[in-house]
C-alpha positions in Angstrom: 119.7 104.0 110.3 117.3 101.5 112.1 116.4 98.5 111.4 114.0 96.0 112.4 113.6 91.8 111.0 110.2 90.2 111.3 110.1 86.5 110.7 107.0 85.5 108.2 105.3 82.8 106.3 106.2 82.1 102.8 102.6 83.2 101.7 103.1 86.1 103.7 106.1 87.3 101.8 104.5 86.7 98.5 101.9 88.8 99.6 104.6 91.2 100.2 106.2 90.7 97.0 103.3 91.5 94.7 102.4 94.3 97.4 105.8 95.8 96.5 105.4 94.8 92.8 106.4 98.8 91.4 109.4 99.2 94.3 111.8 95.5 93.3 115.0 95.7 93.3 118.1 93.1 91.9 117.6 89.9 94.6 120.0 89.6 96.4 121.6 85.3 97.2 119.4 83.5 99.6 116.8 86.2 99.3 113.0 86.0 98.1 113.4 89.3 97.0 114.1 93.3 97.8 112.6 96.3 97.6 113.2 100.0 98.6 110.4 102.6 99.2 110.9 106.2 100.8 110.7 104.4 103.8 113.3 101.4 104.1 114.5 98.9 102.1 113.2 95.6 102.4 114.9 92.6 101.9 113.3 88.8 102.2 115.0 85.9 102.9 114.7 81.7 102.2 114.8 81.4 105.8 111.3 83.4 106.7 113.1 86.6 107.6 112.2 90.2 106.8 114.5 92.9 107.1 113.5 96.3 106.9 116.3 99.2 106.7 116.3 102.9 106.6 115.1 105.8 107.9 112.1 104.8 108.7 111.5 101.2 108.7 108.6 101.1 111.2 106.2 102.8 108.5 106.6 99.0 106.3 107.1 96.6 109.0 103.5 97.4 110.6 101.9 96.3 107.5 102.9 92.7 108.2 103.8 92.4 111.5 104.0 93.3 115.0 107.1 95.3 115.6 108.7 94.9 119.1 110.9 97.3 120.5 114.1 98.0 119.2 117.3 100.0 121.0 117.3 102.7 122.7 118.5 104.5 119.9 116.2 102.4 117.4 113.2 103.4 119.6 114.2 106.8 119.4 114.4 107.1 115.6 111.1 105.3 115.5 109.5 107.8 117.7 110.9 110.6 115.4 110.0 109.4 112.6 106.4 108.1 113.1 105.7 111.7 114.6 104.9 114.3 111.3 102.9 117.2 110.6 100.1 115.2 110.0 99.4 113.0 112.8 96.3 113.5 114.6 95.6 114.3 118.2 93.7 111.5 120.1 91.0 113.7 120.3 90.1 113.3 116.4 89.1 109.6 117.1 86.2 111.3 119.8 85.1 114.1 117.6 83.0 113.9 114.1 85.7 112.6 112.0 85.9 111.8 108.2 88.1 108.1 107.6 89.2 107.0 104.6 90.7 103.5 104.0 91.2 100.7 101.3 90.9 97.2 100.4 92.4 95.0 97.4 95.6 96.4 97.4 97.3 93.0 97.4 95.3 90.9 95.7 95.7 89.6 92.6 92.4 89.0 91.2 90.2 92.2 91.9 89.4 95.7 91.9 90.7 98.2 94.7 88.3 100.0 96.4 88.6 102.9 98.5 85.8 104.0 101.0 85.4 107.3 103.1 82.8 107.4 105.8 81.6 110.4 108.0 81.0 109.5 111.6 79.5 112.0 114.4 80.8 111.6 117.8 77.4 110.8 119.2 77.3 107.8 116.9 80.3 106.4 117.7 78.8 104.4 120.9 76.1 102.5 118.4 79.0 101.3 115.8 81.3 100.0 118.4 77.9 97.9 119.5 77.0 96.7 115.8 80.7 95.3 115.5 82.7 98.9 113.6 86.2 98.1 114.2 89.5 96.7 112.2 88.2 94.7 109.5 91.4 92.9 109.7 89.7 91.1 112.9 86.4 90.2 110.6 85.3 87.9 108.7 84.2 88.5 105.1 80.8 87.1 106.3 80.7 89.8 109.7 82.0 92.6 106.9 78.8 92.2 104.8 76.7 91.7 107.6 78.2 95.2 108.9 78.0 97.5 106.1 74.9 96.5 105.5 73.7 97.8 108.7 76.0 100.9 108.2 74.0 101.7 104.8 70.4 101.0 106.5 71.3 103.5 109.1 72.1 105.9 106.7 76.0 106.9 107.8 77.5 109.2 105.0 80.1 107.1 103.1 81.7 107.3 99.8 83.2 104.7 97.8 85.3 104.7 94.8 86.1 101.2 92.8 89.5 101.2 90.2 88.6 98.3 88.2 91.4 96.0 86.5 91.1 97.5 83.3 91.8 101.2 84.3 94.6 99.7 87.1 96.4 98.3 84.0 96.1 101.1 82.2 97.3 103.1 84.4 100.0 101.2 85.5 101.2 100.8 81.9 101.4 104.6 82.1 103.7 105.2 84.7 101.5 105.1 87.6 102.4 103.4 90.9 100.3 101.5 93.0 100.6 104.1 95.6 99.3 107.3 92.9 96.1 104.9 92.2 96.0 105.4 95.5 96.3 108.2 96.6 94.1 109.7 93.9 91.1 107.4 95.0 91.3 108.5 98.5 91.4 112.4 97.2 88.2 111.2 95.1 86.6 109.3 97.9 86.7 112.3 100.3 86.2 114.8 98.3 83.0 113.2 96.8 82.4 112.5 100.6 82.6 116.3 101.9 80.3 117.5 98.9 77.5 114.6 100.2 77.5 115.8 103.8 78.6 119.6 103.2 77.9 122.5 104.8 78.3 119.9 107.6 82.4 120.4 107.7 84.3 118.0 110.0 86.7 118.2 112.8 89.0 116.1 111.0 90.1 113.8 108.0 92.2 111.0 108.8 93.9 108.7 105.9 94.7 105.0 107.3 98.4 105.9 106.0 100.1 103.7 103.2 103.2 106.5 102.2 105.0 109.4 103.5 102.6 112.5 103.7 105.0 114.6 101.5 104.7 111.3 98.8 100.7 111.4 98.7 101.0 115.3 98.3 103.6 115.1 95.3 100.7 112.7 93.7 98.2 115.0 94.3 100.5 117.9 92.4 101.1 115.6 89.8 97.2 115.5 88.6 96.9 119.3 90.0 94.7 118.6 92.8 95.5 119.6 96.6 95.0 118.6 99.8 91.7 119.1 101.7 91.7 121.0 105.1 92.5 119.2 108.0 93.9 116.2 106.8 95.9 114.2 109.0 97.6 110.4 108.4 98.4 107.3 110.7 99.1 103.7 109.8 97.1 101.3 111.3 94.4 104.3 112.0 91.8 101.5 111.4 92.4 100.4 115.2 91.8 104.1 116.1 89.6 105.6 114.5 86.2 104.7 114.4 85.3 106.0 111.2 88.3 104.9 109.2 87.3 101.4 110.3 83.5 101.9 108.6 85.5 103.2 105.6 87.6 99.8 106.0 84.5 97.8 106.3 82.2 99.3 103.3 85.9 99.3 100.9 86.3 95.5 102.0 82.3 94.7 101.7 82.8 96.3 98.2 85.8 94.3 97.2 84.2 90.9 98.4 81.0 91.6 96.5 83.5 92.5 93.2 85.4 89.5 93.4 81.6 87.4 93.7 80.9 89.2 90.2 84.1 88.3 88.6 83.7 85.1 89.6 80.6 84.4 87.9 82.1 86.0 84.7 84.6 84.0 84.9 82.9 80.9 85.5 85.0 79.5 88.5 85.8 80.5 92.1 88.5 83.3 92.0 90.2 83.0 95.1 91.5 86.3 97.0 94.7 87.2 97.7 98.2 86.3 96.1 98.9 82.7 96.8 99.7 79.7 94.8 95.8 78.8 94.5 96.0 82.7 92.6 98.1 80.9 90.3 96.4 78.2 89.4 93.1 80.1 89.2 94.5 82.4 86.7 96.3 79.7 84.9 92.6 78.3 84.4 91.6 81.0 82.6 94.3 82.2 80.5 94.3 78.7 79.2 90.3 79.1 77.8 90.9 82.5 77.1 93.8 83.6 76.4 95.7 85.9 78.1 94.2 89.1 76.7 91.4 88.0 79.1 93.5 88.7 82.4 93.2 92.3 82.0 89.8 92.7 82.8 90.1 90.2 86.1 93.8 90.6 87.9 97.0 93.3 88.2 98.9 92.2 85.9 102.0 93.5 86.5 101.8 91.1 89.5 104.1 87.7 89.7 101.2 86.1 89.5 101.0 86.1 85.9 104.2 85.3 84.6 104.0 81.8 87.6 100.3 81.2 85.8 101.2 81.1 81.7 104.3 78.6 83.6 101.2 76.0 84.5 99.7 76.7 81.1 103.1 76.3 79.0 
């Protein structure tokens, strides 16, 4: 069993927290909180500290940190289990390549959008110069600046939005974050391969957020299947030239959502999950009443129950 620790910001682990809203387990003392996915477990502590443990505890730890060599026998494990069935060959990221990535996932207020983009390998020289890359490293400013070029040049993209009141609904339901998921990607590429067919690409790559087996039990579950030449990676964003498009149009997406909802709402809704979340929503629920909150946050996020304590 490896293990690795990563040593974050309060905020950070918050994030984390909501993030891992459907996976809590019972706290344990000094702890923030704990969670187990098919990955690791995932415990937070008072002091900063993040431990992931399990069989694969690489696959969560990447998501909020850099993760620094381990033993011998740690880096081994890591190496076995970050290699699967589905990982692509380098030669994907050169090739014409579907990506598919999301944004909103752990935010509070907000939709989550999900955005597939098709990318030939002779233009993957022009969106390296126009700025394509992680939208992690961009500002919200540079992402809208970006996609809009991407749709004046016409690149084939497809993007699917799960608004608040269909995430509650389903969520209510049964689902996990991670079904929404997976089921927006599916829709996103599959609405994305009927755009640009007969054209059929060399590959699909998935900017991985679960086990491959996971996604694929989803898919059963609704009685869809994968599509051809699928292949995942975490952190394919940094890759993969066309997941990051997908990245940038999702994210360009989300911002312009969260604009909208703040103008329904009549304030400025701020992004993420932080105490400024809180006090936002607290704000509303107070002139609307609670009922309202389904149409503008998740929530089945801590968020909520930390709001209605400002309003009581």
């Amino acid at each position: 069993m490896g293990q690795i620790v990563l040593k974050l910001t309060q905020s950070e682990i918050m994030k984390m927290k909501n993030h891992y809203a459907n996976a809590l387990k019972t706290t344990p003392p000094g702890a923030v909180f704990a969670a187990k996915t098919p990955n690791s477990s995932i415990t937070a502590y008072n002091s900063g500290k993040v431990l992931f443990q399990g069989k694969a505890p690489e696959i969560e730890a990447k998501r909020w940190g850099d993760v620094k060599a381990g033993s011998p026998t740690q880096q081994k494990k890591k190496s076995a289990a970050s290699t699967h069935r589905y990982a692509p060959s380098p030669s994907l990221f050169e090739s014409n390549h579907v990506g598919s990535d999301e944004a909103g996932t752990g935010d509070y207020f907000g939709p989550i959008t999900v955005a597939a983009a098709y990318v030939s390998k002779d233009q993957i020289p022009l969106l390296k110069e126009i700025g394509v890359k992680d939208s992690k490293n961009l500002t919200d400013d540079m992402i809208q600046s970006i996609a809009k070029q991407l749709i004046q040049m016409k690149l084939p993209y497809s993007l699917v939005i799960l608004h608040n009141e269909k995430y509650n609904r389903l969520q209510r339901k049964g689902w996990s974050q991670g079904k929404m998921k997976t089921m927006l990607h599916h829709h996103a590429i599959t609405k994305l391969l009927e755009k640009i067919a007969p054209t059929q690409p060399e590959g699909i790559l998935i900017d991985q957020f679960s086990q491959p087996g996971v996604y694929m039990n989803h898919l059963k579950s609704e009685k869809a299947s994968l599509q051809k030449n699928v292949y995942f990676m975490t952190k394919a964003e940094s890759y993969s030239i066309a997941v990051a498009a997908g990245s940038i149009i999702a994210r360009a997406s989300f911002v312009k959502q969260m604009d909208k909802l703040s103008k329904e709402a009549g304030i400025t809704i701020p992004k993420g999950a932080s105490q400024k979340v809180d006090q936002a929503a607290a704000q509303i629920i107070k002139r609307d009443g609670i009922e309202e909150m389904e149409r503008y946050a998740k929530v089945h996020f801590a968020n909520t129950e930390k709001a209605l304590k400002y309003v009581r």
